[in-house]
BADRENDREN-984970 format. One record per residue: residue in one letter; x, y negated, z of N, C-alpha, C in turn. Coordinates in steps of 0.2 Angstrom, whole numbers. Example, Ala and Ser with C-alpha at 12.3 -4.5 7.8 and 13.67 -1.06 7.14 Angstrom:
2
rovo aa=A	nx=66	ny=28	nz=39	cax=62	cay=22	caz=39	cx=66	cy=16	cz=39
rovo aa=S	nx=64	ny=11	nz=35	cax=68	cay=5	caz=36	cx=64	cy=0	cz=39
//
This chain:
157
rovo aa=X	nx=-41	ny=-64	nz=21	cax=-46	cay=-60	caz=24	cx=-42	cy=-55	cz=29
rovo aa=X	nx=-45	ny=-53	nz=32	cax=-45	cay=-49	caz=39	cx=-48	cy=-44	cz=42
rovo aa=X	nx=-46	ny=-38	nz=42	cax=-51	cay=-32	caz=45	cx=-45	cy=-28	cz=52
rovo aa=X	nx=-51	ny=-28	nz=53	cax=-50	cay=-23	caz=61	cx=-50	cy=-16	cz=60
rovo aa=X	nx=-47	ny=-11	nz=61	cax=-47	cay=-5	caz=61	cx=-44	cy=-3	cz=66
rovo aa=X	nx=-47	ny=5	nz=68	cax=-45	cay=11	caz=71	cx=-45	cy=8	cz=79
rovo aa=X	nx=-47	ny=17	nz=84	cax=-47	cay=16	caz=89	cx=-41	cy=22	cz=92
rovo aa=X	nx=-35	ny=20	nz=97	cax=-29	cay=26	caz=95	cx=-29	cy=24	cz=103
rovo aa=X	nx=-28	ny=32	nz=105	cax=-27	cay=32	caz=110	cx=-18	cy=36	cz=113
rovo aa=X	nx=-16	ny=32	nz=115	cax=-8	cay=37	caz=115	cx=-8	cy=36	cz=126
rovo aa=X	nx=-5	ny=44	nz=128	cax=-4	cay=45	caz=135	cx=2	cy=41	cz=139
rovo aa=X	nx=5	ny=36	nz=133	cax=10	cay=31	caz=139	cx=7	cy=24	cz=141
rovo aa=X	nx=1	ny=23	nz=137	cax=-4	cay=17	caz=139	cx=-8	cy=18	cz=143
rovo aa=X	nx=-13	ny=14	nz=145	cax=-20	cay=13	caz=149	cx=-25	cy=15	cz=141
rovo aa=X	nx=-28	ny=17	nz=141	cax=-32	cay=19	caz=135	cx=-35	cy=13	cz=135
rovo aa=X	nx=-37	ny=11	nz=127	cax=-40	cay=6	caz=123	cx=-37	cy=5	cz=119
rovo aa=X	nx=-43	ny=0	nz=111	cax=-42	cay=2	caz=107	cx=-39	cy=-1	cz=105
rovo aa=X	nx=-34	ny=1	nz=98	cax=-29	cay=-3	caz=94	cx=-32	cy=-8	cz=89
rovo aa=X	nx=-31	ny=-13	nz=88	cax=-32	cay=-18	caz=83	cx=-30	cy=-20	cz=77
rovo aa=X	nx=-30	ny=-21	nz=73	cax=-27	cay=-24	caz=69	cx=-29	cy=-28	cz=65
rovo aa=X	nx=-25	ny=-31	nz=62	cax=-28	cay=-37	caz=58	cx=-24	cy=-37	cz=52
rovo aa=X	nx=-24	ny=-40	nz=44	cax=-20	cay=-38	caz=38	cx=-23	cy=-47	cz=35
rovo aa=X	nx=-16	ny=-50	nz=31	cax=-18	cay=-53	caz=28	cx=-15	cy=-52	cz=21
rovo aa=X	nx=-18	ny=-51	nz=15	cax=-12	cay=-49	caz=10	cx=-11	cy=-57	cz=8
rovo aa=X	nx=-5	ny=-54	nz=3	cax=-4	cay=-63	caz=1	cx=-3	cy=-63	cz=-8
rovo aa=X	nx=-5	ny=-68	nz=-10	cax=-4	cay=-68	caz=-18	cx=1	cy=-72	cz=-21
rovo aa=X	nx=7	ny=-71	nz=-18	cax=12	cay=-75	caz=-19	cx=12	cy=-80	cz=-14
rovo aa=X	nx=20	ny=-82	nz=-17	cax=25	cay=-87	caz=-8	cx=20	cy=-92	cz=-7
rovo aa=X	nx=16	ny=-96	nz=-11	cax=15	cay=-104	caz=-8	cx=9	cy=-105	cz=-3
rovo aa=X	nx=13	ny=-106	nz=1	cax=8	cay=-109	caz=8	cx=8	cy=-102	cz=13
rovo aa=X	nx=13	ny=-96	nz=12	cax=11	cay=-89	caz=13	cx=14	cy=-91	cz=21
rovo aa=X	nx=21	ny=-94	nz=23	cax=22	cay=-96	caz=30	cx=16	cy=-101	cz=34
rovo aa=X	nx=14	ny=-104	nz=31	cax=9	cay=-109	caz=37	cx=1	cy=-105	cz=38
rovo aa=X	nx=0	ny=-100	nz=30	cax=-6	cay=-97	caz=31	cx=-5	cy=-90	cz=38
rovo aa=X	nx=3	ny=-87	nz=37	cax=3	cay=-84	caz=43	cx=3	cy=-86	cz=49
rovo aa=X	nx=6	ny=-94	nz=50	cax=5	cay=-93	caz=58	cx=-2	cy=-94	cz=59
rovo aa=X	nx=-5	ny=-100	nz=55	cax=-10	cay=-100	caz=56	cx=-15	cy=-93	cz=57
rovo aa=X	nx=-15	ny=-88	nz=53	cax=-19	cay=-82	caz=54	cx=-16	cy=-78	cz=60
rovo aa=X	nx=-11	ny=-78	nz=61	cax=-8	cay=-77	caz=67	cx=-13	cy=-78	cz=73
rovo aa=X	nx=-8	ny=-85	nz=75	cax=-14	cay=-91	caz=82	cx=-20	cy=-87	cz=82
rovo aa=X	nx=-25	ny=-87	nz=77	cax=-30	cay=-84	caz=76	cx=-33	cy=-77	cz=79
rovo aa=X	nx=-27	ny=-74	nz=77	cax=-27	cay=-68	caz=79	cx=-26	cy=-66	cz=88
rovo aa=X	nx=-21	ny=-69	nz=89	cax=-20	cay=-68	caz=96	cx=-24	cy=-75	cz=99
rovo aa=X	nx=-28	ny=-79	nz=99	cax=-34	cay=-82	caz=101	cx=-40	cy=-75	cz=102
rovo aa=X	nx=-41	ny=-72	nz=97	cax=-45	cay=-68	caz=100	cx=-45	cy=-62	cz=104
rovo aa=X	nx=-35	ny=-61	nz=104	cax=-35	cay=-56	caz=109	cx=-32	cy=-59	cz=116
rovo aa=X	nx=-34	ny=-64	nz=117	cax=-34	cay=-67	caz=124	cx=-27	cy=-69	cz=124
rovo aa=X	nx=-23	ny=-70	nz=120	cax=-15	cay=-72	caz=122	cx=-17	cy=-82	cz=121
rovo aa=X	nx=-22	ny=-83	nz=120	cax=-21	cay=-90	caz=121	cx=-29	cy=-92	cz=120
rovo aa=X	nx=-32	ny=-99	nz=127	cax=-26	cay=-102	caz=129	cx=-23	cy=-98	cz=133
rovo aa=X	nx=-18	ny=-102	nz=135	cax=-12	cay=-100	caz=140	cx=-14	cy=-101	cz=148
rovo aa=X	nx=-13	ny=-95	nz=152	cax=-12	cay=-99	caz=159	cx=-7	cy=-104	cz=159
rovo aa=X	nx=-1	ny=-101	nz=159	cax=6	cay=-105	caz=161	cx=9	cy=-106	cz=154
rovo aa=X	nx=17	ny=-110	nz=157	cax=22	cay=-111	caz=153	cx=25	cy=-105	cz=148
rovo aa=X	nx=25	ny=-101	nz=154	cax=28	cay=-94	caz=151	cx=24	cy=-91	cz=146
rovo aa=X	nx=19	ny=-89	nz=146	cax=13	cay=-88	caz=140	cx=14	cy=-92	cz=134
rovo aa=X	nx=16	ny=-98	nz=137	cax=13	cay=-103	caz=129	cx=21	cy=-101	cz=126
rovo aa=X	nx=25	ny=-101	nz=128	cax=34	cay=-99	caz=126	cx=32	cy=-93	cz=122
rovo aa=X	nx=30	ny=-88	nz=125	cax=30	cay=-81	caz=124	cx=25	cy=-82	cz=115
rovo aa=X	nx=20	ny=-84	nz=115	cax=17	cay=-86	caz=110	cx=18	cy=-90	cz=105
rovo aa=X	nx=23	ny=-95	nz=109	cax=27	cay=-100	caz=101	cx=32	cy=-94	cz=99
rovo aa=X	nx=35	ny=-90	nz=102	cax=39	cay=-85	caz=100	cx=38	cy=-79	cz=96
rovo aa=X	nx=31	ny=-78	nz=96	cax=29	cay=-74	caz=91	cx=26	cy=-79	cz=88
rovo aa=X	nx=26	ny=-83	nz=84	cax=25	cay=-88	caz=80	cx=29	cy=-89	cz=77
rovo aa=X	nx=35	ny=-91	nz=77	cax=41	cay=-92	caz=75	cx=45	cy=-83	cz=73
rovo aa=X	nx=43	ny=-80	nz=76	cax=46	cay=-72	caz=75	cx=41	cy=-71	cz=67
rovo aa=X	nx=34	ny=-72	nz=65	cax=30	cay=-71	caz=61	cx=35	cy=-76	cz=55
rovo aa=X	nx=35	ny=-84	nz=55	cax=37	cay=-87	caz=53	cx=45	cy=-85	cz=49
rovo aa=X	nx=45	ny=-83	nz=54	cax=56	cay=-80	caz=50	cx=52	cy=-71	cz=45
rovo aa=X	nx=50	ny=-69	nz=47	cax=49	cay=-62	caz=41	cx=46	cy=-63	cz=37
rovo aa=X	nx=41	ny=-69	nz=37	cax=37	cay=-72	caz=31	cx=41	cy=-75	cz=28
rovo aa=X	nx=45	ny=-81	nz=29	cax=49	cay=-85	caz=26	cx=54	cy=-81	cz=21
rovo aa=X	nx=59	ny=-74	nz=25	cax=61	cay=-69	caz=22	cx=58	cy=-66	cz=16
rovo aa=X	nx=54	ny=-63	nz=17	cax=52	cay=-60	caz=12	cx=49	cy=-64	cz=5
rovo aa=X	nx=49	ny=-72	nz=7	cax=45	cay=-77	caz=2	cx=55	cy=-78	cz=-2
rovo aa=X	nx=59	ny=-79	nz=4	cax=66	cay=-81	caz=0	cx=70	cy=-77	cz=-4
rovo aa=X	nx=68	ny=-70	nz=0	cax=73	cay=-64	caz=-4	cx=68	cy=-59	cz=-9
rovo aa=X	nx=64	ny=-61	nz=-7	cax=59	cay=-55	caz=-14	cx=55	cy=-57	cz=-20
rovo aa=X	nx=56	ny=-54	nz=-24	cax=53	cay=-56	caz=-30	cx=44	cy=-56	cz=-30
rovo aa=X	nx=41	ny=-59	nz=-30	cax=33	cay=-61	caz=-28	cx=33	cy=-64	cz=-19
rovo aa=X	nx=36	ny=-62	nz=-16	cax=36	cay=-66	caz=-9	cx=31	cy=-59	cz=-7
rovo aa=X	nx=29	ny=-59	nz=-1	cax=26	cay=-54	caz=3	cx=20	cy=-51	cz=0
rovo aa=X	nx=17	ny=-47	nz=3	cax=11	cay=-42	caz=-1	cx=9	cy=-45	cz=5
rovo aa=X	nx=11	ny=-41	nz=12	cax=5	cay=-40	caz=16	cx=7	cy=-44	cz=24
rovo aa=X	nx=4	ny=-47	nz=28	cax=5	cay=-47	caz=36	cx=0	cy=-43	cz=39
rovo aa=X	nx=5	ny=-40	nz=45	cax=0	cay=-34	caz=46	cx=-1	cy=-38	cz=56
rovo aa=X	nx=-7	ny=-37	nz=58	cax=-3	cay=-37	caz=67	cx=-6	cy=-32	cz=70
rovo aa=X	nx=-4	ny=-28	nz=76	cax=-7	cay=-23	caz=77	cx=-7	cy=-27	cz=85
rovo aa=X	nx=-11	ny=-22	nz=88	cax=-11	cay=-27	caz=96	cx=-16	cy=-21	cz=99
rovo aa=X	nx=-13	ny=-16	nz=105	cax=-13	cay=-14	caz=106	cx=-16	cy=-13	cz=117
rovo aa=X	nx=-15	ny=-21	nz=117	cax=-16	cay=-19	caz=125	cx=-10	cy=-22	cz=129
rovo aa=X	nx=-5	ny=-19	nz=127	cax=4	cay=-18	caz=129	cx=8	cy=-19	cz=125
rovo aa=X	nx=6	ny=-19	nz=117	cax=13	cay=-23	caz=114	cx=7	cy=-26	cz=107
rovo aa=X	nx=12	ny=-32	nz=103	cax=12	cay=-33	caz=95	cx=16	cy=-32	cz=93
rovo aa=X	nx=13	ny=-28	nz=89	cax=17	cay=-26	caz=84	cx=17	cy=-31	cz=76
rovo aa=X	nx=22	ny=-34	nz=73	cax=23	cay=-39	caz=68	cx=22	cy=-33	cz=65
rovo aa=X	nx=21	ny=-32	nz=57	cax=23	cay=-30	caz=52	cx=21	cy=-35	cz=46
rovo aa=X	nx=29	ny=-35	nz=40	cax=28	cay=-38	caz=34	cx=28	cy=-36	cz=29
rovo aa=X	nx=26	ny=-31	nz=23	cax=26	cay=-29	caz=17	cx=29	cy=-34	cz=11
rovo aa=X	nx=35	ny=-31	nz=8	cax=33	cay=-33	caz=4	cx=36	cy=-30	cz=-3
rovo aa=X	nx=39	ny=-32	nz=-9	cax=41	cay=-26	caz=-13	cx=47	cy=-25	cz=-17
rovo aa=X	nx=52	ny=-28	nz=-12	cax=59	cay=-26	caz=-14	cx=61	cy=-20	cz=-9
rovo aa=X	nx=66	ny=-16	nz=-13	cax=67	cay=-9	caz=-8	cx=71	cy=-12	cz=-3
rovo aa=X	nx=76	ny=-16	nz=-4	cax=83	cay=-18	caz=0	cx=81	cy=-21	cz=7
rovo aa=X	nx=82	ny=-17	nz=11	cax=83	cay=-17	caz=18	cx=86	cy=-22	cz=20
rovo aa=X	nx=83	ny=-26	nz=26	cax=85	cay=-32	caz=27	cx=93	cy=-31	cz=32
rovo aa=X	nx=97	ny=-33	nz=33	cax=103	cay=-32	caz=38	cx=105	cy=-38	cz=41
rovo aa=X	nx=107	ny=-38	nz=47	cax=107	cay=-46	caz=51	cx=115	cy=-47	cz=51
rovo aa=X	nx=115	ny=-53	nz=50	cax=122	cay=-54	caz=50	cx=127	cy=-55	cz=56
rovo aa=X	nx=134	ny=-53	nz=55	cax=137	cay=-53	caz=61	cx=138	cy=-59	cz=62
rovo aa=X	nx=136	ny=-66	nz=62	cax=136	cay=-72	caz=64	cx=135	cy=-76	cz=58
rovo aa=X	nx=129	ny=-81	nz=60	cax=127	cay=-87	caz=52	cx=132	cy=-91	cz=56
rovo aa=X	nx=134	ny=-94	nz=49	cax=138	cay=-104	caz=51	cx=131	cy=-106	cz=54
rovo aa=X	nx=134	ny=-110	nz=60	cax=130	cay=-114	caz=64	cx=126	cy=-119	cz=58
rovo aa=X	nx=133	ny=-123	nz=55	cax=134	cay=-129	caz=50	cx=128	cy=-127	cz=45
rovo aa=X	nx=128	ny=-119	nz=43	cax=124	cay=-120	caz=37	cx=117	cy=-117	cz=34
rovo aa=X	nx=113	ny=-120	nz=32	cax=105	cay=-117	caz=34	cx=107	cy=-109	cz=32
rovo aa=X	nx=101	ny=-108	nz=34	cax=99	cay=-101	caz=32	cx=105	cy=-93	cz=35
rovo aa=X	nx=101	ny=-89	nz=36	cax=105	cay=-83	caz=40	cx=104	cy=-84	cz=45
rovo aa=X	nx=99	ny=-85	nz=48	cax=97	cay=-85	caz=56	cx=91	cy=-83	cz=57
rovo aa=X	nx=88	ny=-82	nz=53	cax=81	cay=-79	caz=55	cx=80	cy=-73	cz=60
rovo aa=X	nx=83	ny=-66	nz=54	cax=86	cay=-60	caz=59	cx=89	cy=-62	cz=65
rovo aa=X	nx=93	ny=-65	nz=66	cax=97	cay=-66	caz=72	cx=91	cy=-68	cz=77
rovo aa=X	nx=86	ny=-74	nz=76	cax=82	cay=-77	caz=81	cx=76	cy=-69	cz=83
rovo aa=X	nx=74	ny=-66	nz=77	cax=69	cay=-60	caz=79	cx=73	cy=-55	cz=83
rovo aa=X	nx=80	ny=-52	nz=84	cax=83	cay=-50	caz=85	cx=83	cy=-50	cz=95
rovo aa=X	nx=84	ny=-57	nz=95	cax=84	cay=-60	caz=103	cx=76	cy=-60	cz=104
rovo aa=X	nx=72	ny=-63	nz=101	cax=66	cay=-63	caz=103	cx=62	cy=-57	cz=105
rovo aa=X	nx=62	ny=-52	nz=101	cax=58	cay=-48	caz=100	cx=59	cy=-41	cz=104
rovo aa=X	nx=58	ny=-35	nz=106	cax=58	cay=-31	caz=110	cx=61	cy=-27	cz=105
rovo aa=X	nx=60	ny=-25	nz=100	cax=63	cay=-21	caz=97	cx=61	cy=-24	cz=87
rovo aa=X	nx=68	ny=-20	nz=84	cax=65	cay=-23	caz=75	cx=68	cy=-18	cz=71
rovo aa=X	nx=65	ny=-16	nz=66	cax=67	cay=-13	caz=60	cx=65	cy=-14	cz=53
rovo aa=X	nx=65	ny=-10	nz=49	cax=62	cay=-9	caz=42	cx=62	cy=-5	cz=39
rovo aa=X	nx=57	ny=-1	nz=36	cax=58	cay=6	caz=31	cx=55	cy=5	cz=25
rovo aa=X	nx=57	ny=7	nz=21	cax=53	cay=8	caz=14	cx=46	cy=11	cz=15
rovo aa=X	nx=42	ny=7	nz=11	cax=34	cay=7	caz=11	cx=31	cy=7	cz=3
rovo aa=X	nx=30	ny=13	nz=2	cax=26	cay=9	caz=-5	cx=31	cy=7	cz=-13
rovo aa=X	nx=36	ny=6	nz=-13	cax=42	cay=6	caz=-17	cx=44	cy=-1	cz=-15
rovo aa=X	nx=43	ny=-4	nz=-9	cax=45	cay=-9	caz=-7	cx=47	cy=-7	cz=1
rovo aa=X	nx=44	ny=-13	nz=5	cax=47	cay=-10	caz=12	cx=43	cy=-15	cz=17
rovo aa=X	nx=44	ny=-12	nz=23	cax=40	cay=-13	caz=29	cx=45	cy=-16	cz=34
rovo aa=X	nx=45	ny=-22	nz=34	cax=47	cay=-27	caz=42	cx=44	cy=-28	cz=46
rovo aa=X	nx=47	ny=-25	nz=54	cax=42	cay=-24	caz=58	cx=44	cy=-27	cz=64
rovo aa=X	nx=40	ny=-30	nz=69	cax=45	cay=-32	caz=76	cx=39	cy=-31	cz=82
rovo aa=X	nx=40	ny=-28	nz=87	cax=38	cay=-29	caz=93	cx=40	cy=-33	cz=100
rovo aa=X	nx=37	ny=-34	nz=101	cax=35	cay=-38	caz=107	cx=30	cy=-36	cz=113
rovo aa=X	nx=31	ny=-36	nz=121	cax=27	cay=-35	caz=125	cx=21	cy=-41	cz=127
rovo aa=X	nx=18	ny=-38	nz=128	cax=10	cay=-43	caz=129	cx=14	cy=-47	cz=134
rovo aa=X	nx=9	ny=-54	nz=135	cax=15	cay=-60	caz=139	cx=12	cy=-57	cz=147
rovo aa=X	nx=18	ny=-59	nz=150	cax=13	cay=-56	caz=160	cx=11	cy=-60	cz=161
rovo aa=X	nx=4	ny=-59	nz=164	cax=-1	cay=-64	caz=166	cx=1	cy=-64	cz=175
rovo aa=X	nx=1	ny=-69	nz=178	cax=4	cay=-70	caz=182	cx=-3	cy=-72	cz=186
rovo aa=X	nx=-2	ny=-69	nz=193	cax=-8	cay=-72	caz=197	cx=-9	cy=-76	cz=202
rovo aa=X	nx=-15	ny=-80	nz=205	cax=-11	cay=-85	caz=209	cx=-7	cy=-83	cz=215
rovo aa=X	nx=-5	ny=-78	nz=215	cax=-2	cay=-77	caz=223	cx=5	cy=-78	cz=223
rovo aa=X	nx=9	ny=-81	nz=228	cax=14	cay=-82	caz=227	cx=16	cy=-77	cz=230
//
């Protein structure tokens, strides 16, 4: 399920309204592919796709795979796996949020073995994403990531 909330106007944007979308989740199974897919979905309806160009569809796989790694996380490191995906979409940025209900704070590591799965995810969100953090939420905690809207390029060269 899905709901849209709130109109927020802030003086460093072009005014319009903020979006959001929420999926909770009832435990890990299927909790990564039901995200992307509620994802795509989501930004299909805020016009990030189709894609004019290459560059949009990149920027798009990328918050795809940014979604994929805090869900993945919080299905690997917490006990129940995620509560909540949150997307906010604003005009000018997305904002990712993950809830879920361990307190412990994620930390990226100073380097994963290339050799060995896992401890990469942070690292990929880390480059991908414009900014990331996490606070306690609720007696668990909030994973967050932002992104700027993809630039739509015009035909003029």
């Amino acid at each position: 399920m899905s709901s849209v909330t709130g109109d927020r106007r802030d003086g460093d944007r072009p005014p319009g309204p903020e979006q959001t979308r929420r999926l909770p989740f009832a435990g890990s199974a299927g909790a990564v592919q039901r995200s992307r897919d509620f994802s795509r979905q989501a930004l299909l309806s805020w016009h990030w796709l189709p894609t004019a160009d290459e560059d949009q569809r990149l920027a798009v796989e990328d918050v795809l795979l940014m979604v994929s790694e805090l869900v993945t996380n919080a299905c690997l490191h917490t006990p129940g796996g995620p509560r909540e995906l949150r997307l906010r979409w604003d005009g000018d940025r997305l904002r990712v949020e993950v809830a879920d209900a361990s307190p412990v704070l994620p930390r990226l590591r100073r380097s994963a073995d290339p050799g060995r799965p896992g401890g990469h995810g942070l690292r990929v969100v880390d480059r991908l994403s414009r900014a990331w953090g996490a606070q306690p939420e609720d007696g668990g905690k909030l994973v967050w990531l932002e992104v700027p809207a993809p630039v739509v390029r015009s035909g003029r060269g």
